[in-house]
N, C-alpha and C positions, 0 to 999 in steps of 0.2 A: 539386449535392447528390447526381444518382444516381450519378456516379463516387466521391465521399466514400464513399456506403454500399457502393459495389461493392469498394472496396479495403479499406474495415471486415471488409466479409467474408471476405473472402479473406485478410487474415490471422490473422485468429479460425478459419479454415478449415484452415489450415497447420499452427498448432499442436494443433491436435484430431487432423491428419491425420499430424503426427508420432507422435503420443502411441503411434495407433491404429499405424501403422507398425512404429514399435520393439517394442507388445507382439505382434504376429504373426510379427515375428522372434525374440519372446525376448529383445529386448534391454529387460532390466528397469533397469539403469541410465537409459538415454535417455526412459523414462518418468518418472523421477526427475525427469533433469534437466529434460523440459516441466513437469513440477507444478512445478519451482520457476520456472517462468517465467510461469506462471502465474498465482501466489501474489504474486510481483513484480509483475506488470502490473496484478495488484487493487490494491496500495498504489499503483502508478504512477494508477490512474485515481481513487485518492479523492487525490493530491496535487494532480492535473491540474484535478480540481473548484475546488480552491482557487486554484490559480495558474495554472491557464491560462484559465478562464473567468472565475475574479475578480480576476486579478493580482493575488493575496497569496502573495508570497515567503516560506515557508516553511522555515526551518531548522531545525525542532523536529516534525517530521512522527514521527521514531524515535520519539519517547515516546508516540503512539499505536498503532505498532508493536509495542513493548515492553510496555505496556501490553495488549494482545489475548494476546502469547506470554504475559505473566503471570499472568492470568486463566486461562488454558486449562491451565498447568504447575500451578499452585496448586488448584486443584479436580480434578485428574486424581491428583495425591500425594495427597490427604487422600482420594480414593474408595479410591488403593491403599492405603494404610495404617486406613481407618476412622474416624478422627477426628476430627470437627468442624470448621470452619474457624473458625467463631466460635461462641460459648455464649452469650454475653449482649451486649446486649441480648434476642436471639432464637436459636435455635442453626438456624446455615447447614453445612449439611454436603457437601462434596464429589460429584464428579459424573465419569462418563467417558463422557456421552451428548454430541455434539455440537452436537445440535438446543436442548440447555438450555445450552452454554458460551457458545456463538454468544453468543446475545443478551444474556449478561452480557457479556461480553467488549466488545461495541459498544457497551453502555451506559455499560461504565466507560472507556473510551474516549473516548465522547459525552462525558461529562460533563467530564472531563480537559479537553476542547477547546473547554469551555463556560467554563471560568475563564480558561484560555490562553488564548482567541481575546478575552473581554471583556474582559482587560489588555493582551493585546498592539494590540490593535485602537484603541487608542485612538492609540497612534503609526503613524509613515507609514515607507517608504523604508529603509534600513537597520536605523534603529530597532528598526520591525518586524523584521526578520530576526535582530536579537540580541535582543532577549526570548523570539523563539521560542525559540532556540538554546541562552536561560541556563535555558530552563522545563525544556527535556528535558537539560540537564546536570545539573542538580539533581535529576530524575528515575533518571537515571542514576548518580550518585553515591549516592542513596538506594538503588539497589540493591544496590551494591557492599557496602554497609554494614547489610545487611539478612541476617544469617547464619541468621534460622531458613527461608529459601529457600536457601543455598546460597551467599550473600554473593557474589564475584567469583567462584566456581569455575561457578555455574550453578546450575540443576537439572532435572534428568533425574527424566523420570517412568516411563521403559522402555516402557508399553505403550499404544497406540495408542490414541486414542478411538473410543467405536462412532458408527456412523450403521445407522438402523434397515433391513436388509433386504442391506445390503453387510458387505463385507469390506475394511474400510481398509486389512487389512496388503496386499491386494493392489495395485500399484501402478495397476495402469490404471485399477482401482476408485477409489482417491483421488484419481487425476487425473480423472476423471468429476466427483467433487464438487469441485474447486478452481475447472475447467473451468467445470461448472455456474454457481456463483457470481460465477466471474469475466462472463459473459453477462449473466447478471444483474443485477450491476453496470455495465455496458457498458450494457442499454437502460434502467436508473434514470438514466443521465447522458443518455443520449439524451434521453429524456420531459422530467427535469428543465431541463436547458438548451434546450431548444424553448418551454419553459413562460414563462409571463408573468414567473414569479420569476428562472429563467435569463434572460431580454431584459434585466430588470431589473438582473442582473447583470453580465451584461456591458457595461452602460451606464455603470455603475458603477467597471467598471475603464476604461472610453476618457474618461468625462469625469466623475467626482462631482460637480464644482459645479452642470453643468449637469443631472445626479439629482436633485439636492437642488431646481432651480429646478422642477422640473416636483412635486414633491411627495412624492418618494421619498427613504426616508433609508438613506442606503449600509450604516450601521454595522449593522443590524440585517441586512441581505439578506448582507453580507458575514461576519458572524456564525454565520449560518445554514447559509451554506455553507463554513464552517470547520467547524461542529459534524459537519456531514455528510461531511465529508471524513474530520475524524477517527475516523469510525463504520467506512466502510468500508478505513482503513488497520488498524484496530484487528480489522476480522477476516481480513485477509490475514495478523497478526501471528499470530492464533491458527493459523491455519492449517498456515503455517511453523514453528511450535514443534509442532502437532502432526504437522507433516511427519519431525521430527527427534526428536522424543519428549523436546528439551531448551529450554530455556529459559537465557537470560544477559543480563548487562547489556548483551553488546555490542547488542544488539537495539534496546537504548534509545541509544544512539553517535551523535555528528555524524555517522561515518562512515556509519551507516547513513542519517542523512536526506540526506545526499550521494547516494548512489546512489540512493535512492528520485527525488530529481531528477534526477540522471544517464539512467534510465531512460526519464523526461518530454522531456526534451531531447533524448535521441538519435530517439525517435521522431518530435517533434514537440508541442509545447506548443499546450495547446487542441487537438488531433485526437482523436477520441472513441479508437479502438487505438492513436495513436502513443505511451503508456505500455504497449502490449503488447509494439508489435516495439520499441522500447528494452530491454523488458526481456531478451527473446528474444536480440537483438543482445547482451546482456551475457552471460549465461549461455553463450551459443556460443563468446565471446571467449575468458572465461574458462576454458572446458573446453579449448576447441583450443588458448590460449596457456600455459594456466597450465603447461603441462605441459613448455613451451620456456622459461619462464623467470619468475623470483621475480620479475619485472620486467613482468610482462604489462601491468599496469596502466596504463603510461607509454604503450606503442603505445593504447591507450583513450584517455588523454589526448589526442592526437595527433588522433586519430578525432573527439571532441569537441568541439575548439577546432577543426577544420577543419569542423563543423555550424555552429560558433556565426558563424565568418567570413564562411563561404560559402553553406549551406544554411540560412538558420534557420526555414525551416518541418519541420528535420529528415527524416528521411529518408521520411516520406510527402510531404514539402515537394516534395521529389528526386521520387518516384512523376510528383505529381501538376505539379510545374511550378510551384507558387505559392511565395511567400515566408511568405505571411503566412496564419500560423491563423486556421479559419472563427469 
């Protein structure tokens, strides 16, 4: 347990000390690229809640994704422009404060994950994995087709949201708050998966039946921890969209709930950071590879299925010597 937290830390340490790194050299790009690894390893550890501590295979994770970027693009247009979001029933009107988006943002996120998770949840095994996956296609598709946000072109809100006392447009300052929350979320899964509800959970995904003979009922703890997971992927989305000041369908995409587990996996499934250094590890790939070839993806592939062969406690597996998640 104290070498788990001692290499927790230390990669949570790495990428702060990049961040810090690159803004003492002026290299404002490489600050960039940590906030977005950042931003990734927060959806990485609200996926990780769901499937590596409750084994629920998730393919529908983008639509809480997309859902956070949407919330936070649509209330940041309507503060720029002045306009209302809605008039009646009540009139809700736009916002570019970050401390009021957030928790829309996870609410509608939340709730999303409250109708998904109590239809998909009622199937097992694959099942599960294509209902998630037809819930955020059809999420996805509705955006496509949604042209007073921008239909498939997107939407772009230009300016950056505030947080009270900072300067978001400055990059190390945004990576402070991506940073921050990502910790955050890091000791919520801590506390939670130590907790009575986490045991619970995890018992949950090694044997149901025998959950259920002791008095506990899976569907609801496993519910729970989909609701929750969707919370925290739903504000890594806003994040991300306010990282880029744009918003798109593809946010809602299989492709994106692919990497969101690609992320899970390369670090290591069920390790509280191994959705960080997954995500870290992609980000680096991609900037070092992308640049040698349209193809870079494939050497990722490669990297991948050589974890899932070889390593499958991923690459804190590798650190630490074990196979299998705590």
């Amino acid at each position: 347990m104290r070498r788990d937290m001692t290499i927790n830390l230390v990669i949570f340490g790495l990428l702060v000390a990049t961040a810090i790194g690159a803004h003492l050299m002026g290299e404002g790009f490489t600050v960039t690229l940590a906030t977005k690894a950042a931003i990734f390893g927060l959806a990485g550890v609200g996926l990780n809640l769901a499937l590596g501590y409750g084994g629920l295979v998730s393919f529908g994770h983008a639509a809480f994704f997309g859902i956070g970027g949407y919330v936070t693009g649509i209330f940041a247009s309507h503060a720029a422009s002045g306009q209302p979001i809605l008039t009646l029933p009540f009139t809700l009107a736009g916002s570019n404060e970050m401390l009021g988006i957030w928790p829309m943002a996870m609410v509608a996120a939340g709730l999303a994950a409250l109708v998904i998770g109590a239809l998909s949840l009622r199937t097992t095994g694959v099942y599960f994995i294509m209902v998630t996956l037809a819930f955020a296609q059809m999420l996805f598709y509705f955006a496509i087709s949604w042209p007073r946000y921008g239909g498939e072109d997107g939407l772009s809100f230009y300016v950056r949201n505030t947080f009270p006392g900072l300067n978001t447009f400055d990059p190390i300052q945004y990576f402070a708050i991506c940073a921050t929350l990502l910790g955050l979320a890091l000791l919520f899964t801590a506390v939670v998966t130590q907790s009575r509800f986490g045991l619970a959970l995890q018992a949950a995904r090694q044997n149901s039946q025998r959950t259920v003979a002791v008095g506990i009922r899976p569907y609801g703890i496993r519910l729970t921890a989909f609701v929750l997971s969707g919370m925290i992927v739903g504000l890594a989305g806003a994040l991300y969209a306010d990282l880029n000041r744009f918003v798109s369908p593809a946010m809602l995409s299989w492709h994106m709930s692919g990497e969101i587990m690609v992320f899970v996996i390369l670090g290591g499934v069920g390790r509280l950071c191994g959705p960080v250094a997954g995500a870290a590890i992609f980000i680096l790939l991609e900037h070092l590879l992308g640049g040698v070839s349209d193809y870079w993806q494939a050497l990722l592939g490669l990297l991948l299925l050589a974890i899932v062969l070889f390593a499958p406690g991923g690459l804190i597996g590798i650190v630490t010597g074990s196979r299998r998640h705590a």
